[in-house]
C-alpha positions in Angstrom: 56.7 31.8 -48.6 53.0 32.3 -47.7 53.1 36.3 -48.5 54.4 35.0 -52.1 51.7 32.5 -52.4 48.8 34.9 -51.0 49.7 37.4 -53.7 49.7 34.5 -56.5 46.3 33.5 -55.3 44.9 36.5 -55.3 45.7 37.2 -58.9 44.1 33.9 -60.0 41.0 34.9 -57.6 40.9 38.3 -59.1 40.5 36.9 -62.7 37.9 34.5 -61.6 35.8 36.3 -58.8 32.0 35.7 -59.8 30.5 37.4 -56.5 30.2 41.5 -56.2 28.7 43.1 -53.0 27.6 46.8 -53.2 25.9 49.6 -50.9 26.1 52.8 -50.7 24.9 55.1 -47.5 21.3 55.9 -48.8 20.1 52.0 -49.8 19.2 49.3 -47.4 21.6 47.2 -46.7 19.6 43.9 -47.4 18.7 45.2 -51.1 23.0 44.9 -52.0 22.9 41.0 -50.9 23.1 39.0 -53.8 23.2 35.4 -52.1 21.7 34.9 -48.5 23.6 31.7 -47.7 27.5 33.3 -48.4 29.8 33.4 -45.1 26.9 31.9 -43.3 27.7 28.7 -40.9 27.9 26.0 -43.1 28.1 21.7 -42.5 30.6 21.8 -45.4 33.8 23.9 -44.0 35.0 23.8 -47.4 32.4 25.8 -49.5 32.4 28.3 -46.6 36.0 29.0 -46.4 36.4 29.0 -50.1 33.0 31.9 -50.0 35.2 33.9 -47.3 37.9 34.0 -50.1 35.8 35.2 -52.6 34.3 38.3 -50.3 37.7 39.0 -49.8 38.7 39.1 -53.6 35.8 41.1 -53.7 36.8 43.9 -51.9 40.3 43.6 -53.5 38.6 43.9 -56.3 36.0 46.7 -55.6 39.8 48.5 -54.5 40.7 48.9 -58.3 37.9 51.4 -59.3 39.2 54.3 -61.1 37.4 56.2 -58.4 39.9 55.3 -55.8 43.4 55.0 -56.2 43.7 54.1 -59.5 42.1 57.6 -60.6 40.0 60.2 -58.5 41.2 59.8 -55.3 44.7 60.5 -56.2 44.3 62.6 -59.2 41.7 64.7 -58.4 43.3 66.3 -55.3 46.5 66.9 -57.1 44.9 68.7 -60.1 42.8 70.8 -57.9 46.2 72.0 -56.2 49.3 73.8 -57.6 51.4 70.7 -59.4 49.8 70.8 -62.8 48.3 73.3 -65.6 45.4 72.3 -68.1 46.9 72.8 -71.4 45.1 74.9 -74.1 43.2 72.4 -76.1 42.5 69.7 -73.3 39.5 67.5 -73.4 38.0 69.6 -70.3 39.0 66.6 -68.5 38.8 67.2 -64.4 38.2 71.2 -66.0 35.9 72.2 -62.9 38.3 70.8 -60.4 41.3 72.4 -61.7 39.2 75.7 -61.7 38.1 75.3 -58.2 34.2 75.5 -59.3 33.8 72.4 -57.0 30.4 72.0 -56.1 28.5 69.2 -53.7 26.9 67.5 -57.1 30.8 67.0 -58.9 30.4 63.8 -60.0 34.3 63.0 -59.3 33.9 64.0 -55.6 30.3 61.8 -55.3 32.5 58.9 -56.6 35.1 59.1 -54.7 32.7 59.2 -51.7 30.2 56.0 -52.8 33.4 54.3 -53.9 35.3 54.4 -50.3 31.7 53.9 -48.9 31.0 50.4 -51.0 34.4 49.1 -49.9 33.6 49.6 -46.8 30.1 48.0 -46.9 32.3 45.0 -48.3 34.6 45.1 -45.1 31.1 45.1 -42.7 29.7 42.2 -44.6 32.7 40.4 -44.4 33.3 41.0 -40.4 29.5 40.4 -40.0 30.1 36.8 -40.9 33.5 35.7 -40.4 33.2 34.1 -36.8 30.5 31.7 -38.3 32.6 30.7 -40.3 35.7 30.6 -38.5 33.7 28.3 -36.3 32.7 25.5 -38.4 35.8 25.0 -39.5 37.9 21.8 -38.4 41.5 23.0 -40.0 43.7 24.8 -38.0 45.5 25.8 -41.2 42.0 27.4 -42.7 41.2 29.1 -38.8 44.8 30.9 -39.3 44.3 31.6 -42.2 40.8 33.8 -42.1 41.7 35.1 -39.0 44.7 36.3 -41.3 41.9 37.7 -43.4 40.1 39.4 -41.0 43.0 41.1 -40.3 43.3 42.7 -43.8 39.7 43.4 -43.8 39.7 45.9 -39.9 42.7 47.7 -41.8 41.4 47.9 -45.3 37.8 49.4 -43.9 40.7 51.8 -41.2 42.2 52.7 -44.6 38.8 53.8 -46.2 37.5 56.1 -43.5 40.9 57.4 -43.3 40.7 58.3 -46.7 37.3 59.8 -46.0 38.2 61.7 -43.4 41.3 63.6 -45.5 39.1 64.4 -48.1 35.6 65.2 -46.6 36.8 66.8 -43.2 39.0 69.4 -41.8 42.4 69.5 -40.8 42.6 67.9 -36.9 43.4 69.7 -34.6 43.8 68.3 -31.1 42.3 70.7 -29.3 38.7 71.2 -31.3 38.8 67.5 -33.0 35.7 66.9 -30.3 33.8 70.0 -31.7 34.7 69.1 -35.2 32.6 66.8 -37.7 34.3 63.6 -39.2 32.3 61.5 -41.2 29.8 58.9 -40.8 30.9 55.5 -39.2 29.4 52.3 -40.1 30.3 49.1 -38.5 27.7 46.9 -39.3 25.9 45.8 -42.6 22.7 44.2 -42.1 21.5 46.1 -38.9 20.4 49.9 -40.2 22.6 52.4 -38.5 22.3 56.6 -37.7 23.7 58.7 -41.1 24.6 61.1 -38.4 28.7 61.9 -38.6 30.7 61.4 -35.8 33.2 63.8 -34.2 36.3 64.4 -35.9 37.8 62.8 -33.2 35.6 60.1 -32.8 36.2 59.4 -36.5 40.2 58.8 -36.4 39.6 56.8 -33.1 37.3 54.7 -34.9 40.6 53.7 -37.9 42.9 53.6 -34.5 40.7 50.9 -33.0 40.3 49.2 -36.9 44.4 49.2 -37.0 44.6 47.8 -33.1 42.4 44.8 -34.4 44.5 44.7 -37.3 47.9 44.4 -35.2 46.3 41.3 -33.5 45.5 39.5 -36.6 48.6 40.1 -38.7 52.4 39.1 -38.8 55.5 40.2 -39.2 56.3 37.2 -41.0 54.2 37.2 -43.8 55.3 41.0 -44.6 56.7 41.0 -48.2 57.2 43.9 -50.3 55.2 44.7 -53.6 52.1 42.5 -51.7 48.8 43.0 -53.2 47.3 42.1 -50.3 47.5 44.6 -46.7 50.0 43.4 -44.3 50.9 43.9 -40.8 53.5 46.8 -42.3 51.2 48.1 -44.5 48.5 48.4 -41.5 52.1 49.9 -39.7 52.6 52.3 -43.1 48.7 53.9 -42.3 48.9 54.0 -38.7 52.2 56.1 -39.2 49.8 58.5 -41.5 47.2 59.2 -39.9 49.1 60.1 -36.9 50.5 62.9 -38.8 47.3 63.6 -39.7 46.8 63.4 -35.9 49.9 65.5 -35.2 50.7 62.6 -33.2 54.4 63.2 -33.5 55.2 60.3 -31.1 52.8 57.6 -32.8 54.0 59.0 -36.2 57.7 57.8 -35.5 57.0 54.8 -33.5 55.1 53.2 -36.2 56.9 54.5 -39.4 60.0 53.2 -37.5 58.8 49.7 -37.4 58.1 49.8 -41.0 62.0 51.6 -41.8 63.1 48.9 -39.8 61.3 46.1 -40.5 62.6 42.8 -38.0 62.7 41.3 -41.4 64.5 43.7 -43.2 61.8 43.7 -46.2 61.6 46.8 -47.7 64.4 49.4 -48.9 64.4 52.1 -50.5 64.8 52.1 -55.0 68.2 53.0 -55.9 68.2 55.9 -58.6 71.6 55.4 -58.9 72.2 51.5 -59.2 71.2 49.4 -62.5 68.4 46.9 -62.2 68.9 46.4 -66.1 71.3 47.5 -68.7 69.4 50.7 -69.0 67.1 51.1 -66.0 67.7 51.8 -62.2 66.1 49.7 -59.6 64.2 53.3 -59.1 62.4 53.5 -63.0 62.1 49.5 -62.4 59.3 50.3 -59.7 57.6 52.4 -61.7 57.7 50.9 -65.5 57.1 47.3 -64.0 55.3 47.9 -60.7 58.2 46.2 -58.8 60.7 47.2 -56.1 61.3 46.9 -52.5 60.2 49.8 -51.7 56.4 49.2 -52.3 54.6 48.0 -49.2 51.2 47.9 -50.3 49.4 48.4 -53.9 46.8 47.8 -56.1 47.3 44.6 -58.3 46.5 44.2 -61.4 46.7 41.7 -64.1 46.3 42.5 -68.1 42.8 41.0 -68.1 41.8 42.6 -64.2 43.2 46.4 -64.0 41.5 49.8 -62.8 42.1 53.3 -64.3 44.9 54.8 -66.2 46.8 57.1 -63.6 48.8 59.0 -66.6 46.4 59.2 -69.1 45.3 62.7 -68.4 49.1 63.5 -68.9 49.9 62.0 -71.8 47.3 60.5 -74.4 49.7 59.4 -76.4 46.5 56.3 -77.1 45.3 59.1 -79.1 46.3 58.5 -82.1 49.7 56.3 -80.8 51.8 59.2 -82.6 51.6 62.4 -80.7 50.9 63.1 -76.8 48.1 65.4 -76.2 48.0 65.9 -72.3 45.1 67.2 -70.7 48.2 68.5 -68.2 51.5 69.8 -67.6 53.7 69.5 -64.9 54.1 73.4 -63.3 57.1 75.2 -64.4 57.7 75.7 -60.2 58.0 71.9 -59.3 60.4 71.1 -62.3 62.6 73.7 -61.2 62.7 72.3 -57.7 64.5 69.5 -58.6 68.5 69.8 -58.8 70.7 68.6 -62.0 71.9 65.8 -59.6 68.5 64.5 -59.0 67.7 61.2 -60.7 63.8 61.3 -60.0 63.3 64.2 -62.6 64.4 62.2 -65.4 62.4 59.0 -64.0 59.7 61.5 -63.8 59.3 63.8 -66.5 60.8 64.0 -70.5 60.2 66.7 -72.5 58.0 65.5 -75.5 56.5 67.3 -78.3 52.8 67.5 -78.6 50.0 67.0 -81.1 47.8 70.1 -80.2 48.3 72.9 -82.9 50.1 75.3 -81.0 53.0 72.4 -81.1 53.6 73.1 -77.4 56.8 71.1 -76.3 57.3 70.5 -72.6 58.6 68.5 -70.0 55.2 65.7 -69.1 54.8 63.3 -66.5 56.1 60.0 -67.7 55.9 58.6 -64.3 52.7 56.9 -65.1 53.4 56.2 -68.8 52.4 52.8 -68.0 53.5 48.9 -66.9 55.4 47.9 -69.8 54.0 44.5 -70.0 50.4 45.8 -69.8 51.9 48.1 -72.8 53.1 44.7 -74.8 49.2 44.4 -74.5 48.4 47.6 -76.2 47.3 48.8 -72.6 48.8 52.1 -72.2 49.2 54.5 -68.9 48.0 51.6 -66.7 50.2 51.1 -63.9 49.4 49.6 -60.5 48.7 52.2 -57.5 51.1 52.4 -54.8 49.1 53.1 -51.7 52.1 53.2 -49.2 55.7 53.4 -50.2 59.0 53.2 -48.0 60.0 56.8 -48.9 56.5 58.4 -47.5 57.4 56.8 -44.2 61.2 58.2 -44.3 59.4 61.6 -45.2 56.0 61.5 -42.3 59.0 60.5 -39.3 61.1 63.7 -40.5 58.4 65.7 -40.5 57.6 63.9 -36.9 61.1 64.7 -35.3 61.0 68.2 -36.6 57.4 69.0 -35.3 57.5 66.9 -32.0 57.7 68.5 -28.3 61.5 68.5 -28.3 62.4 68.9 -31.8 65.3 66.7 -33.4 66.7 68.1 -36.6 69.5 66.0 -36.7 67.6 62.9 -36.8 65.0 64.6 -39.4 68.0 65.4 -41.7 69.1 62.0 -41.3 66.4 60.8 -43.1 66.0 63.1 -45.8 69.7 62.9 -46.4 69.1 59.0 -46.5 65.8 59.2 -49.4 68.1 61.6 -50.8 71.2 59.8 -51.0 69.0 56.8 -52.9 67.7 60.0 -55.5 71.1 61.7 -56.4 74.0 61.6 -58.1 77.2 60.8 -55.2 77.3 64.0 -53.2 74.4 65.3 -54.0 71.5 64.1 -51.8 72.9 65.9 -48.0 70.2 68.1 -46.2 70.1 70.2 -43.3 67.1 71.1 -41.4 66.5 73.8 -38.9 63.7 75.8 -36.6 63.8 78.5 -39.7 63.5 76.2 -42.8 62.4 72.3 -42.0 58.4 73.2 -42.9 59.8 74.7 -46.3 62.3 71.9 -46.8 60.4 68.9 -46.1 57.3 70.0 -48.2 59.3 71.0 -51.1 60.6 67.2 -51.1 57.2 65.5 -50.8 56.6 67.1 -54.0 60.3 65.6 -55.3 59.3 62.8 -54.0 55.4 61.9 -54.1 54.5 64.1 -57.2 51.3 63.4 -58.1 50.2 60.3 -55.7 47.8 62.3 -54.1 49.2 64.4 -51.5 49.9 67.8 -52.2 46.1 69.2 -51.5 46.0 67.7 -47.9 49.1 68.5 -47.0 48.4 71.8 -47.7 45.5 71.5 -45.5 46.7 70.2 -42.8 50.0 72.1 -42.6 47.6 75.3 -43.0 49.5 78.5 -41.5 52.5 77.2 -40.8 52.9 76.5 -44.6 53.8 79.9 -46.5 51.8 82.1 -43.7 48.8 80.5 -45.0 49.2 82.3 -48.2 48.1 79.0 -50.1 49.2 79.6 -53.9 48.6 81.5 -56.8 48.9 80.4 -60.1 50.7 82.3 -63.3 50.4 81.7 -66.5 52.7 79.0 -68.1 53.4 78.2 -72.2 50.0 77.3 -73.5 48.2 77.2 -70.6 44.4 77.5 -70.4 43.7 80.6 -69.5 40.6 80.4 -66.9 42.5 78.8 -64.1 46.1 79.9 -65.0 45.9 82.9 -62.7 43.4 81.6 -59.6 45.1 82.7 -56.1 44.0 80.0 -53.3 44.5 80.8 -49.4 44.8 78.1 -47.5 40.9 79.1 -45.5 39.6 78.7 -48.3 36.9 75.7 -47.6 37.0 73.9 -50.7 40.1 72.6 -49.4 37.8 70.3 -47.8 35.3 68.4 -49.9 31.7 69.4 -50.1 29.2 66.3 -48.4 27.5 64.9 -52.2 24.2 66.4 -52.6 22.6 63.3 -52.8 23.7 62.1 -49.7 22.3 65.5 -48.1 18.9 65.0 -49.4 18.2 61.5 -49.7 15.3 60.5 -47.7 15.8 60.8 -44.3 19.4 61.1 -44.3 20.7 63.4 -41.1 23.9 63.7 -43.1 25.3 66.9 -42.0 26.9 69.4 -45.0 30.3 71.3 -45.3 31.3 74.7 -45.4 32.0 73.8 -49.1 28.4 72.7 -49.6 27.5 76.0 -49.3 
């Protein structure tokens, strides 16, 4: 199958790649060019196809920072919300962020930003070049397949600015998106373009047209589930989210339909309940071997190629490879969210003793205890990012039929009832929604759910009043928790729930970069 051998080739390219491209927003672009002939029109087909490759390996690559996925970008927004508590004793380990003392200089936040910025410098360079080299081919077989490739690149640079667009602007709202400020847009690499940022609106319809050119390029066919590489469903999986984002009810079902029902039938959802091995479900499968249906898209890794460590920050048991000393605890509130009859908690958490003095003993996040054959490598809480699962798309067309024009709770419940079904013990999984509860019901199972993949602080954001009257959270104090932070009381206006514009990207020379609320 051509999905099988595009992820086997990419591992091998990933372990060999020799070629790194890098820019951020306040350097030339001619200065990250490290060889002026790569991707250009070449008389020897060959070497040029084979350089297209390696680009593309490069931004696969350049994906794994432990700024992205693999680290800050899902970690950081989860920390700074209400899912975990520093434990007295941690290393002061993402300490300003779980505080909320989140200022524009946070080196977390300016990484996130540079990181999502250099990928999609990558994806520019890449699209800058790729007809010349699409046209001096003479294979049919190479044309298909870098027009393939161009594919991936319009929806890995839609994914990016999506991501940018969650984290450093507001919540969209149809009728101000205009008025609103997204972020900057560049589309080209080697021609120097405005730092102004565009229009909320003009922003999202920027990744919209990225995905449309995306849809053209890739195919059904060469969907496969755990790929390493974006696919038509995972461009499919991210047009479904951002029009959530969008509160484009209507798009949000359409295209997290075609993923749920693939033509191909080619993802479903991890059984909880049915044994992969003698002693673990197809559900802990997925996450202690980074392998199930379910996964449309992620991060791969090999043991000598691999980004950050996702559960080190709960767990540390690399410490001294006796005790766990986590930096944090799951909160008391989302453990007892989940029902007796629930298979994820066990999947997710055990209650371990750890090695801090006051001998605290609590249920951590095993989740991302690591990829037991990265482990067999002494390579602990490593596991490969899972950028779009099957059960976020179950969860964004719920929310979609509850929220749309002419709201359809049966339908809504449906799916719930059908993630749920794959989660529970027989009988227990059945959910009804309703005018009165479905806001309530469906955020308290994106937490079941997606627990610490880097939702929970947007979601918030975007739901914004209609999520617990805007009353945002409040913290109290849990067994051995760190004091300054255990009490903080967040409302949901509060702007830091949108990131603060880095510092340096406000006062580099002549940057028109435009700050935040939170800059301020």
């Amino acid at each position: 199958m051509k999905s099988m051998l595009r992820n086997m080739k990419y591992a091998i390219l990933a372990m060999t790649l020799t070629m790194s491209l890098t820019a951020c927003l306040d350097k030339v672009p001619e200065s990250a060019i490290l060889e002026e002939e790569v991707m250009m029109p070449s008389s020897n087909p060959t070497k040029a196809f084979n350089e297209a490759e390696q680009v593309l390996t490069g931004i696969y690559a350049r994906m794994m920072s432990s700024a992205l996925w693999s680290g800050y970008l899902t970690l950081v927004p989860e920390i700074q919300a209400d899912l975990v508590y520093a434990v007295d004793g941690y290393s002061n380990a993402y300490g300003d962020i779980w505080q909320w003392n989140i200022r524009p200089t946070n080196p977390e936040i300016e990484a996130v930003y540079a990181s999502l910025y250099a990928v999609i410098a990558n994806c520019n360079f890449f699209l800058e070049r790729i007809d010349g080299v699409i046209g001096c081919q003479t294979s049919d077989e190479n044309i298909a397949y870098l027009e393939y490739y161009m594919g991936e690149v319009y929806a890995i640079r839609a994914l990016c600015y999506s991501e940018l667009i969650k984290c450093f602007a507001n919540a969209y709202d149809p009728q101000t998106a205009k008025e609103e400020l997204g972020v900057v847009l560049r589309s080209k690499y080697s021609t120097p373009e405005s730092s102004h940022r565009a229009s909320l609106y003009d922003s999202y319809q920027f990744v919209i047209a990225d995905l449309e050119q995306a849809e053209t390029l890739l195919d059904a066919e060469n969907d496969y589930y755990g790929a390493f590489y974006m696919t038509r469903a995972a461009a499919c999986a991210l047009r479904a989210r951002v029009a959530l984002q969008m509160q484009d009810w209507e798009t949000a079902i359409n295209y997290s339909s075609q993923v749920i029902d693939h033509p191909k039938k080619t993802f479903d959802l991890a059984s909880a309940t049915s044994l992969y091995t003698a002693d673990m479900s197809y559900f802990d499968y997925m996450w202690s071997y980074d392998q199930a249906f379910e996964i449309i898209l992620q991060v791969g890794y090999t043991v000598t190629s691999y980004g950050g460590a996702l559960g080190q920050n709960f767990l540390n048991f690399n410490n001294d490879y006796t005790y766990y000393y986590p930096d944090y605890v799951p909160a008391e509130w989302v453990l007892n969210l989940y029902q007796s009859s629930d298979l994820r908690y066990g999947s997710y958490f055990a209650s371990l003793q750890t090695g801090y003095d006051h001998g605290l003993v609590w249920p951590l996040l095993v989740k991302y205890y690591g990829n037991q054959n990265f482990m067999q490598n002494m390579i602990y809480h490593v596991c490969m990012p899972k950028i779009f699962r099957l059960a976020e798309q179950y969860l964004i067309r719920a929310e979609a039929y509850c929220r749309q024009e002419q709201p359809n709770y049966s339908l809504a419940s449906k799916d719930l009832t059908k993630l749920r079904a794959t989660r529970f013990q027989s009988g227990g999984g059945n959910i009804s929604l309703t005018a009165s509860n479905y806001i309530e019901q469906i955020a308290n199972e994106r937490v079941r759910e997606l627990y610490m993949e880097g939702f929970r602080l947007w979601d918030m954001k975007r739901w914004g009043k209609l999520y617990n009257n805007g009353e945002g959270f409040t913290r109290k104090a849990q067994s051995n928790s760190l004091k300054e932070g255990s009490s903080l009381k967040v409302t949901l206006d509060n702007p830091l729930f949108t990131w603060p514009i880095p510092q340096h990207e406000i006062e580099s020379p002549g940057s028109e970069v435009e700050p935040n609320a939170s800059n301020k």
